[in-house]
C-alpha positions as CSV (number, residue, x, y, z in Angstrom):
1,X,266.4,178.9,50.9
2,X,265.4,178.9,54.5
3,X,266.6,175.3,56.1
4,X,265.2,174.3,59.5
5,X,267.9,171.8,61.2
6,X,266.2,168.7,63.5
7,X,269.4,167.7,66.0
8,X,271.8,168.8,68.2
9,X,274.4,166.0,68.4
10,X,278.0,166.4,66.5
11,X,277.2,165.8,63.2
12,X,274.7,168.3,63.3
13,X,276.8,170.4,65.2
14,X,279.9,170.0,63.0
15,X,279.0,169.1,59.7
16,X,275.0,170.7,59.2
17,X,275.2,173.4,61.2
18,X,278.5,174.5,59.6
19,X,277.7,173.7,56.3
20,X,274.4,175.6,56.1
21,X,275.8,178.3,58.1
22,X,278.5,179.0,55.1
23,X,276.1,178.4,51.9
24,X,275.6,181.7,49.9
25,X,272.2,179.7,48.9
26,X,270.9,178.6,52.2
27,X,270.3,180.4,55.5
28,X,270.0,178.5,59.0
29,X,266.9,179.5,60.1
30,X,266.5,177.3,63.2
31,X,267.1,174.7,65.2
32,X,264.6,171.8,66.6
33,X,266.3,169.3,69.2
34,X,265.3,166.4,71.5
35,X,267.1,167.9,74.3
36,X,265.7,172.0,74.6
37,X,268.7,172.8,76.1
38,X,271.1,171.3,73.4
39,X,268.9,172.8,71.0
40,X,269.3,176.4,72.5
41,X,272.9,175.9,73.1
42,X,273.4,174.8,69.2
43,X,271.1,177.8,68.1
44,X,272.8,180.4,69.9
45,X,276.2,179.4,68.5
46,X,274.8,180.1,65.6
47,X,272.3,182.9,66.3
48,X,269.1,181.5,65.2
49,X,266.0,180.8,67.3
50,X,265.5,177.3,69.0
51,X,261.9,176.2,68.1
52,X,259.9,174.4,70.6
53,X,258.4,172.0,68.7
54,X,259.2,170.2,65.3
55,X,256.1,171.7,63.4
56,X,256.9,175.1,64.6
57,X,260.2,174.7,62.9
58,X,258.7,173.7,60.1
59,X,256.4,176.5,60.1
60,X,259.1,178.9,59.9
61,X,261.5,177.4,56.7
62,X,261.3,175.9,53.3
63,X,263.5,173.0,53.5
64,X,264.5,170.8,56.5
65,X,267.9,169.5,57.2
66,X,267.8,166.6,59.5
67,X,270.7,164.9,61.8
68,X,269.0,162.4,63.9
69,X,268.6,158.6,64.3
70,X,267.2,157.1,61.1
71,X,263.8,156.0,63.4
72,X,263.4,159.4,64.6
73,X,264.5,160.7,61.2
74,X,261.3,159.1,59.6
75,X,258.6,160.2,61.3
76,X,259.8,163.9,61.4
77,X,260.2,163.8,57.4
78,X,256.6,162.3,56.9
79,X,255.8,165.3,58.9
80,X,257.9,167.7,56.9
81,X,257.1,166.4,54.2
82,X,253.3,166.8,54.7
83,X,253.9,170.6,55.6
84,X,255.2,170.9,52.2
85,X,259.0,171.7,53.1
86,X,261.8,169.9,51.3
87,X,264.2,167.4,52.0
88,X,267.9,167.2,53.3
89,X,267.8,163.4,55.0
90,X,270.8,161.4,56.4
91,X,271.3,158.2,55.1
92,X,269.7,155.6,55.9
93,X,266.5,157.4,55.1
94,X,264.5,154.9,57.7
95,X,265.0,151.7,59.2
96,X,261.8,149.2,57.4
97,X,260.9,149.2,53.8
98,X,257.6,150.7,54.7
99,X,258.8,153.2,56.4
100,X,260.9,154.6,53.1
101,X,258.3,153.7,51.0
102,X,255.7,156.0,52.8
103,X,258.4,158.9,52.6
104,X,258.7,158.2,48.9
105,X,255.0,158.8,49.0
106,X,254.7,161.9,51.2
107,X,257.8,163.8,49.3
108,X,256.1,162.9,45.6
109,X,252.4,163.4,47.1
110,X,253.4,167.3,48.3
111,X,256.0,167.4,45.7
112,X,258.9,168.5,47.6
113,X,262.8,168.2,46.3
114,X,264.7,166.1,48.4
115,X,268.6,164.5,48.7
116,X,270.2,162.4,51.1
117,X,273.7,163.0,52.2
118,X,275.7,160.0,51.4
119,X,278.8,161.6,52.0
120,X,281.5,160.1,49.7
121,X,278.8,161.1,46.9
122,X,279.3,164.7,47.0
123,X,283.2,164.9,46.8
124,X,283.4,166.0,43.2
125,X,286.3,163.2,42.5
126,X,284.4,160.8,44.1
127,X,281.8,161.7,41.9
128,X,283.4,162.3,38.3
129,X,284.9,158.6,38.6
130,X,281.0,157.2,39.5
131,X,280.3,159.3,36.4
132,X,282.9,158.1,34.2
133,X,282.6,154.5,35.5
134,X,279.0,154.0,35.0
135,X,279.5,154.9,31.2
136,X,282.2,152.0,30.6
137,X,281.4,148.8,30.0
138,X,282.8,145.7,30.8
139,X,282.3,145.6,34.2
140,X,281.8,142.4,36.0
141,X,281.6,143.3,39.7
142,X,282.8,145.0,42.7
143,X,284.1,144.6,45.8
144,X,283.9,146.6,49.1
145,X,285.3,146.9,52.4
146,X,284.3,148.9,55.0
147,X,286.1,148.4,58.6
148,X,285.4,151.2,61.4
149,X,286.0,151.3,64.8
150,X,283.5,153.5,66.7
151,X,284.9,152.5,70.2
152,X,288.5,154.3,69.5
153,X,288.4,156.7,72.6
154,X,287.2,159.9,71.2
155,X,285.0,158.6,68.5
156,X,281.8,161.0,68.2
157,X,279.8,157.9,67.1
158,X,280.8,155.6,70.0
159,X,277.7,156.6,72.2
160,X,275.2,155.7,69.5
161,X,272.8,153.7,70.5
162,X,270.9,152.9,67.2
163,X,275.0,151.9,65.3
164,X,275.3,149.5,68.0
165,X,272.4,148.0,67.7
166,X,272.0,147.9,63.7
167,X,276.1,147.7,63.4
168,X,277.9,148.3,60.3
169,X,275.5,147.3,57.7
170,X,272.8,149.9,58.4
171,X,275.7,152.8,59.3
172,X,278.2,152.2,56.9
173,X,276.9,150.0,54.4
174,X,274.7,153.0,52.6
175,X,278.3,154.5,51.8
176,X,279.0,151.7,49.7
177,X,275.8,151.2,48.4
178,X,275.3,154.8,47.1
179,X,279.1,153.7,45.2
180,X,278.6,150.4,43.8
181,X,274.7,151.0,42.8
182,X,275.5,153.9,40.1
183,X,278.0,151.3,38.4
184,X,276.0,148.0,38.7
185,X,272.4,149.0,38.4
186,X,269.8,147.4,40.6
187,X,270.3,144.6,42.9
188,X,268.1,141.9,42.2
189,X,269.1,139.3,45.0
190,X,270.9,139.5,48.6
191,X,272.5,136.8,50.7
192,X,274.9,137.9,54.0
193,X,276.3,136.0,56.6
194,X,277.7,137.3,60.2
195,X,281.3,137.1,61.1
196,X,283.7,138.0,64.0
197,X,283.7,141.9,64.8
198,X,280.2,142.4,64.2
199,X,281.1,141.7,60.5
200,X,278.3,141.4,58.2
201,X,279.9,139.5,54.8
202,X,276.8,140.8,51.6
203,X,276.8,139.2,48.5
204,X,274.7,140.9,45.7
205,X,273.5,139.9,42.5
206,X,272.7,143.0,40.1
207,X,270.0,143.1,36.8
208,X,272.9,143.5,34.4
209,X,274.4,140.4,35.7
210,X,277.3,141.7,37.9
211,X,277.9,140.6,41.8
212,X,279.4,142.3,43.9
213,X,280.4,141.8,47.6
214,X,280.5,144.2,50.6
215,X,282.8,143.3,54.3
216,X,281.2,145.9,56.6
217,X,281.9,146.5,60.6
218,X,282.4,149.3,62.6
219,X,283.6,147.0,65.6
220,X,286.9,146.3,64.0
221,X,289.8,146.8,66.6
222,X,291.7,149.8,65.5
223,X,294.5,148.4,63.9
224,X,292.4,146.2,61.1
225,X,290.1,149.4,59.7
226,X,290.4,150.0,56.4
227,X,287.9,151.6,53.2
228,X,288.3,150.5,49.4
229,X,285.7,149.5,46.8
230,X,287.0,148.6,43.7
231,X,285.3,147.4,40.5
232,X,286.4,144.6,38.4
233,X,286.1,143.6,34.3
234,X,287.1,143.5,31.2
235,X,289.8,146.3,31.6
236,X,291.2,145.2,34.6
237,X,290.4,146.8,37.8
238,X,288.7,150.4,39.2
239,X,289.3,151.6,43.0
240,X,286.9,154.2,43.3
241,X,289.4,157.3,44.8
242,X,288.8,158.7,48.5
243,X,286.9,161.2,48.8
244,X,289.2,164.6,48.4
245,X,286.8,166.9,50.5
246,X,286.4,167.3,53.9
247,X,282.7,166.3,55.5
248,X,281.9,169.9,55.6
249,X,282.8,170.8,51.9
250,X,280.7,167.5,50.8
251,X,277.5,168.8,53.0
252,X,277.5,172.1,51.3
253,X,277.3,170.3,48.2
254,X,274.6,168.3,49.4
255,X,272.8,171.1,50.2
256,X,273.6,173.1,46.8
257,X,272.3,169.8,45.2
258,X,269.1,170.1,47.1
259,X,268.6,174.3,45.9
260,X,269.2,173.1,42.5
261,X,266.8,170.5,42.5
262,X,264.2,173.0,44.2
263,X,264.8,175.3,41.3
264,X,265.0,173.0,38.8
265,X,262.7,170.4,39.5
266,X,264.7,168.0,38.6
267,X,265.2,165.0,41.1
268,X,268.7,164.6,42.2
269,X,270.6,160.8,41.7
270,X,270.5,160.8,45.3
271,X,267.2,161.5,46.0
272,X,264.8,159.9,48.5
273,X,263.9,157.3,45.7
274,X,267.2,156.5,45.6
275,X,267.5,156.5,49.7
276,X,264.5,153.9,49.6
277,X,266.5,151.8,47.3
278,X,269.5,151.1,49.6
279,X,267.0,150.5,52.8
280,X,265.5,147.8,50.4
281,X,268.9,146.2,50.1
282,X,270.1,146.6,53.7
283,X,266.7,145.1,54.7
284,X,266.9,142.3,52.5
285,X,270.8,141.2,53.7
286,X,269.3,141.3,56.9
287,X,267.1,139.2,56.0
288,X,269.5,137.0,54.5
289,X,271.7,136.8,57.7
290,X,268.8,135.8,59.8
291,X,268.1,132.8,57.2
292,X,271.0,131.9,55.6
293,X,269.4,132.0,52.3
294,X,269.1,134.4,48.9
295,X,266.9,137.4,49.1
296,X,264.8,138.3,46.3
297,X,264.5,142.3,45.9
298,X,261.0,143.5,45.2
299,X,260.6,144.1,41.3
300,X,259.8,147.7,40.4
């Protein structure tokens, strides 16, 4: 399968670029960037042509991989979408519930495959404990932490304009949502409240009558970062294990995911349905934080 990558920046340097690049199903066909030069620098490492416009990109491949902001993200996948090409999005999938909604639309009007890369989901422990976990029953709730520190000198993600602004419950907050969600089933109410660090506290109230609760930053200072989710009931209690691939590794299973659901057609558990999902419940806590009262989810 032909994939057409949309950004230049490290993690489409590092993590798409080199995960396509070593799939024995997928073939880097080219490269689209904001910045040409970026985009030609990125293509020749890997010796593909650098398009000069998104839709001549998508012209020239089945499936597009993308590695941008989430509000540059959208627009590009309605367009890609509408050319008829498939789907490899980052998390989150878009930044306002109508914005993932009309993506839903576009990938189920042209009838295109499509998965977004929430990381921890394609480690293959990772995901034989959601498997296994989601099968018990018994469970009561969860509870998640997720401390980051993107200012650490060095950090890749420090220069990001659209994590600063939308902090850790839009950037790391899909991670755990993609987790807990398998387990606990749809969210049916939201409430958050701020805290120091850029904190953002969740509460969540799920159909089958479990809460759970998320601590999300990725302001913390360096010292107090940390990552567990752990689920709680009747036998006792479940930390889901870290993930025992490296970002690279997971991709390529992301992207395998993605051929298989192409040749299948069979949607994929974390498929742009899915993706619209968690922007429901990020938009709702921040809904929540801004009121200081209980969000109601949309019923299907």
């Amino acid at each position: 399968m032909r994939f057409g990558l949309v950004g230049t920046g490290f993690w489409a340097a590092e993590i798409h670029a080199a995960g396509l690049a070593e799939h024995p199903d997928a073939q880097l066909a080219g490269v689209w960037g904001r910045d040409p030069a970026k985009a030609g620098a990125l293509a020749a490492r890997y010796g593909v042509p650098a398009y000069p416009t998104p839709e001549q990109l998508f012209e020239a491949v089945d499936a597009v991989a993308f590695s941008v902001p989430p509000d540059v993200q959208a627009p590009l996948a309605l367009a890609a979408a509408g050319a008829g090409k498939h789907l490899l999005l980052e998390k989150p999938i878009a930044l306002e519930v109508p914005t993932a909604t009309a993506l839903v639309d576009a990938a189920q009007a042209a009838g295109v495959a499509s998965v977004v890369f929430f990381t921890h989901r394609f480690a293959p422990n990772v995901d034989a404990f959601l498997a296994g976990a989601a099968t018990a029953d018994g469970w009561t709730g969860a509870r998640a932490v997720h401390f980051g520190s993107i200012l650490t000198p060095g950090n890749p993600f420090g220069a990001s304009p659209w994590r600063h602004e939308r902090g850790g419950l839009w950037d790391v907050g899909p991670h755990a949502l993609s987790q807990i969600l398998p387990v606990l089933g749809p969210v049916d109410e939201v409430t958050a409240m701020d805290g120091p660090d850029q904190t953002v506290y969740t509460t969540m109230r799920h159909r089958s009558g479990a809460v759970s609760s998320v601590a999300l930053s990725i302001h913390m200072p360096p010292p107090a970062t940390q990552y567990e989710i752990v689920f709680h009931g009747t036998a006792g209690l479940a930390p889901v294990p870290h993930s025992d691939v490296d970002p690279v590794t997971a991709y390529r299973s992301a992207v395998q995911a993605l051929v298989t659901a192409v040749a299948t057609g069979e949607p994929h558990a974390c498929d742009i349905r899915f993706g619209a999902e968690v922007v429901a419940i990020l938009a709702a806590a921040d809904a929540a934080r801004g009121t200081g009262r209980v969000t109601p989810l949309p019923k299907p």
